[in-house]
N, C-alpha and C positions, 0 to 999 in steps of 0.2 A: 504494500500500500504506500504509495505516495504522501509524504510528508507536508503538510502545508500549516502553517502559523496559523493557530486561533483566530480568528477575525478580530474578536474582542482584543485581544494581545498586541494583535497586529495593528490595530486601531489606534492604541495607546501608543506603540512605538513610532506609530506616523505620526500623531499630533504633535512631537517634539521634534524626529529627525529626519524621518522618513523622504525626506525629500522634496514632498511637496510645497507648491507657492505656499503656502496659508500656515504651513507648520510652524508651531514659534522658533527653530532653530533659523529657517525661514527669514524669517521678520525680524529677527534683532538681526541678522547677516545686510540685510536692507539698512535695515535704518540704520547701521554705521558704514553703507555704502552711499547712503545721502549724506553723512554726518562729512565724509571725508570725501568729497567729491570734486573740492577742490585743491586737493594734496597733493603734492606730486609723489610719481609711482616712477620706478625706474625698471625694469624689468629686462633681465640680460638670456637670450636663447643661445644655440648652440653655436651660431658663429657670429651674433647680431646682436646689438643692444639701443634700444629704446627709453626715451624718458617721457615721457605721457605729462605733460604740464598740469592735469586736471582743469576742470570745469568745461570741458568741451575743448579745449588749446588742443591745435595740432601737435601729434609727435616730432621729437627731434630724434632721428637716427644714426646708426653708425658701424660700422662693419667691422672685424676681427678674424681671426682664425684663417680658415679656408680659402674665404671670399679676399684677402688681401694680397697686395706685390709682398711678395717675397717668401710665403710660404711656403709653397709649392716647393718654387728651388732648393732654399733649407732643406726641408724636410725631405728631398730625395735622400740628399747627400747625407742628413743621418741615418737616413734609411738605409742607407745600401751597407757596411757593415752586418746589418740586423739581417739583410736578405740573406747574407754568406751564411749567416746561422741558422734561419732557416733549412737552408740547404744540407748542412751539417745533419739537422734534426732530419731531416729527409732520408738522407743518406743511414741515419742510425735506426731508422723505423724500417725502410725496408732494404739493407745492403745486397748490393749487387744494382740496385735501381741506375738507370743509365740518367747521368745529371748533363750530359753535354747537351741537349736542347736549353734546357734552362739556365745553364751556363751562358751559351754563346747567346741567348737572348739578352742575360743579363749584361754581358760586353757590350753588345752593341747597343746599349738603352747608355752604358755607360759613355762608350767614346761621341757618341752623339750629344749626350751632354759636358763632355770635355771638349769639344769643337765649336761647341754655342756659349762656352763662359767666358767673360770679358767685362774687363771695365768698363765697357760701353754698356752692355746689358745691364752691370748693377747702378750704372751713374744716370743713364737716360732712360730704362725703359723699365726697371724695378725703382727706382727713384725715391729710395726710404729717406727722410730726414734723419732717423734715427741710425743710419747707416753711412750718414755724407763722410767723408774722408778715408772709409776704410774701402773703397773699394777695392783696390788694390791686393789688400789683405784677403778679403773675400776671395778674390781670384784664385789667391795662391794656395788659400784651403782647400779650396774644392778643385784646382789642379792635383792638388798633392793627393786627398784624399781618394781621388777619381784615379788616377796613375797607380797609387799603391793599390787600390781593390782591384783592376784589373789585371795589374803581373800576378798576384794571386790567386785570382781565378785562371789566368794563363795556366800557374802552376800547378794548378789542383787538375784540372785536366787530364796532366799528363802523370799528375802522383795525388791522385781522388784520397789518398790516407791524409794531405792534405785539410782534406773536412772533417777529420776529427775534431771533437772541440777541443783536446787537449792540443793539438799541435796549431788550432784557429786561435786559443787563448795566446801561447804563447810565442809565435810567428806574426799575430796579426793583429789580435783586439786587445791585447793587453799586453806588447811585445816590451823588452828592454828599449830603453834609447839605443843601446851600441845595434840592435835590430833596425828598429824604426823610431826617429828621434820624436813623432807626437806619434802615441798610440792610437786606435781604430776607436777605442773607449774613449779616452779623451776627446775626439771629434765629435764623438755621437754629445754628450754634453756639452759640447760648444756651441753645435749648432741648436739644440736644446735654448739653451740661454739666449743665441742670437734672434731666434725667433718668438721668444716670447721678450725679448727686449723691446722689440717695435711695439709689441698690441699693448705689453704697459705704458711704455711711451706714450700712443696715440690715445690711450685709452683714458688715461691720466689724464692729458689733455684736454680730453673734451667731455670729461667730467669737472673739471673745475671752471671749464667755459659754461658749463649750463649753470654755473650759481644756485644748486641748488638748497632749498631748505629743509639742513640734512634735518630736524630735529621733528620736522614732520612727513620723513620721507615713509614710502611705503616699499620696499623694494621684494623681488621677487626673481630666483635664477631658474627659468624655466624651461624643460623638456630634457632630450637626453643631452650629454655633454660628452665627445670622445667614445671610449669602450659604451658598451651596454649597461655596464656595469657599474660603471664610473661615474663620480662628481654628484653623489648623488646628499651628500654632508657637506658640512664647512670643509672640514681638513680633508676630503675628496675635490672639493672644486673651489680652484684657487681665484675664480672671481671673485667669490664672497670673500677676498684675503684686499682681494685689490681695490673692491668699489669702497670696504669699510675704512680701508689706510686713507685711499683717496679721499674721503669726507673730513681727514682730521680723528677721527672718533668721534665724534660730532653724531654720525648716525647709529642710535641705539642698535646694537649687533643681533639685538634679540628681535627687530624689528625685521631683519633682512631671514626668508626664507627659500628654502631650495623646495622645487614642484618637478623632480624628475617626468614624473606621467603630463604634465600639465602642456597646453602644445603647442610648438615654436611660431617662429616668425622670421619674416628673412626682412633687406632694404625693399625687397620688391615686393610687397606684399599692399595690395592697392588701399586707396583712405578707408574705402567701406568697409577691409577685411581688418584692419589696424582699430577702424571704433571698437568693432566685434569683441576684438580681442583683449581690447584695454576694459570693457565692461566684464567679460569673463574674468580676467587677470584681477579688477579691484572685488572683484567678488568672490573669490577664490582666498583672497589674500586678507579680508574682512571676516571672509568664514572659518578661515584658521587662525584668526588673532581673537576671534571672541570668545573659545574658548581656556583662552590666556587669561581676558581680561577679568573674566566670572570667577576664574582657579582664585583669583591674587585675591576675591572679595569674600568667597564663599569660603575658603580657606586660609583667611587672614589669624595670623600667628602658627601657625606651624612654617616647619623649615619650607624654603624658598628655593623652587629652581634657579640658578642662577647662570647664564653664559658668558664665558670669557675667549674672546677670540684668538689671543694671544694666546691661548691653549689647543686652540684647532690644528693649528700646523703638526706634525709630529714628525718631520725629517730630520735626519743627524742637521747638525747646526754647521751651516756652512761659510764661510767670509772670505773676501779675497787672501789668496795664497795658502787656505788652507792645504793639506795633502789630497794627492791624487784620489788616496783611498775611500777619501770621504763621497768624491763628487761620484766614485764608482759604488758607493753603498746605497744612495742616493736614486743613482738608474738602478739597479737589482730591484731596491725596492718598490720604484713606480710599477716596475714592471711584473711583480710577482703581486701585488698587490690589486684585486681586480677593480677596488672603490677609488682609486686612484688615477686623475685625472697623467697624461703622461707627461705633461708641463710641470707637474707638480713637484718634478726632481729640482726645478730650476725658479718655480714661479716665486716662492715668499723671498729668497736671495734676490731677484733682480729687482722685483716691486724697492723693495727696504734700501738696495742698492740706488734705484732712480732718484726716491725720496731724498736718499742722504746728500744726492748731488743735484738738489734741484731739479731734477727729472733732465738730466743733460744726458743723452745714454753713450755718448763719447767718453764719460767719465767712469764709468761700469766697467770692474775687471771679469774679463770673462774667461776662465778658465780653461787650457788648452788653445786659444787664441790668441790674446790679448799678448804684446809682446813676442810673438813666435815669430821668426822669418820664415818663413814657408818658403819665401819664393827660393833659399837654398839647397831644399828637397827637393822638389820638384823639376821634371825635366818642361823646355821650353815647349 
């Protein structure tokens, strides 16, 4: 026999929550969606961030991640490393497996972006601010990087024991200097750092351009972010690290929530679908703080949840010149860790880093780059 709730039961449980317009959970979610309806809401999705003026004000928007110059490029070049290990893992699941297709795909993905890197491309046509002067630098990384993974896969070709991880650890991702003078590891954190340098940059920026007033903001990090798995907490998603530094502290941190399920938005998302979404978003955002505001009344005198943000981060602690070791504790862990956003090895050190220099990101040491000559690894 089929299970079905008491009607009576069921009655009772809708008059409060149940979902309906008329229910009182309902109605107070309302009326402190008129009470605040001229607040401003900030709401940041997976590669996109919105600040909703209230009272009917158009959105101001702004773009990150994905959608921005210079990702993409980055994030090959850290990627390809990680691809070699892939292929390692490939190679140990099912041995004997024939890796030269995906080898000689991966060379040729590689020299063709070794033939398209140039100061030209990072100066005129990726065109970071937060990048001006290092072009040069740029080049020579991802020269170097791009030259070293390919004579390795050259060699593994022809000595596939090569893909072992013990001989990939110690020939490639984590070699000595007197091997390779910046390790495979090293790089992958560089470029880590160098791309989440720009979206705090830019992002800083134009959070302090909107003036807002953090004390009555309502903010909201909405839908998925990265893995599936990921960003789904403070110390998983290192936006809520950046929009609250960027306030000053100013914006109550208890104020600012994550809505993993709750559903994105992109620049292009047309006016009609943006009201839609900013009426959802302060109602969503009203119905999760109200039963905050009822806990602190109905239960006044007993212990107090309390959040402290400065608590969310939980990376080993990292600052310019620390050891190698740290910055490589740092990536294991993004990576083994599935609630972890994978900027997250790099993101509380650079935000804290911009901060401390004015947000100048020339002045950010970045670890594995900063300082390195490349251009005397690397052949012409």
């Amino acid at each position: 026999m089929t299970y079905r709730p008491d009607p009576a039961f069921a009655g009772l449980f809708s008059a409060f929550t149940g979902g309906e317009p008329g229910s009182i959970g309902a109605q107070l979610t309302q009326l402190m969606v008129d009470r605040s309806a001229d607040a401003p809401l900030l709401v940041s999705a997976a590669s996109d961030i919105a600040l909703f003026p209230g009272a009917g004000r158009a959105p101001v928007l702004e773009s990150f991640r994905k959608s921005t110059r210079g990702f993409i490029e980055l994030t090959a070049i850290s990627h390809l490393p990680l691809a070699l290990c892939y292929l390692a893992r490939m190679r140990q699941l099912a041995p004997g497996i024939d890796l030269a297709p995906a080898i000689t795909t991966l060379q040729q993905h590689a020299a063709a972006a070794r033939a398209a890197n140039s100061e030209t491309m990072w100066r005129d046509h990726i065109a970071l601010r937060a990048f001006a002067g290092s072009e040069a630098q740029l080049v020579a990384m991802c020269n170097y990087t791009l030259d070293t993974s390919i004579a390795y896969l050259t060699r593994a070709s022809k000595a596939p024991e090569l893909l072992d991880f013990e001989a990939l650890r110690g020939d490639y991702l984590d070699a000595p200097p007197e091997t390779l003078p910046v390790s495979m590891n090293a790089i992958m954190f560089a470029t880590f750092c160098l791309a989440y340098i720009d979206i705090a940059y830019r992002i800083g920026n134009w959070l302090r351009a909107q003036d807002i007033d953090w004390a009555r903001a309502m903010v909201l990090v909405s839908g998925q972010s990265g893995r599936p798995t990921a960003g789904v907490t403070w110390a998983g998603n290192n936006i809520c690290q950046l929009i609250w530094k960027h306030s000053g502290g100013a914006l109550p941190a208890e104020k600012l929530y994550v809505a993993p399920h709750a559903p994105g938005f992109t620049v292009d998302s047309t006016p009609g679908q943006l009201a839609a979404m900013e009426a959802g978003y302060r109602k969503l955002w009203c119905h999760t703080r109200a039963s905050v505001e009822v806990s602190r009344q109905a239960f006044a005198g007993y212990p107090a949840f309390e959040f402290r943000p400065e608590q969310a981060q939980d990376m080993p602690p990292l600052a310019a010149g620390d050891p190698h070791s740290v910055c490589m504790a740092r990536l294991r862990r993004i990576m083994e860790d599935p609630q972890q956003l994978l900027s997250n090895c790099v993101a509380d050190y650079v935000v804290d880093e911009l901060l401390r220099h004015g947000n100048q990101p020339e002045h950010v040491h970045v670890p594995g780059f900063s300082g390195v000559d490349f251009s005397r690894f690397s052949s012409s």
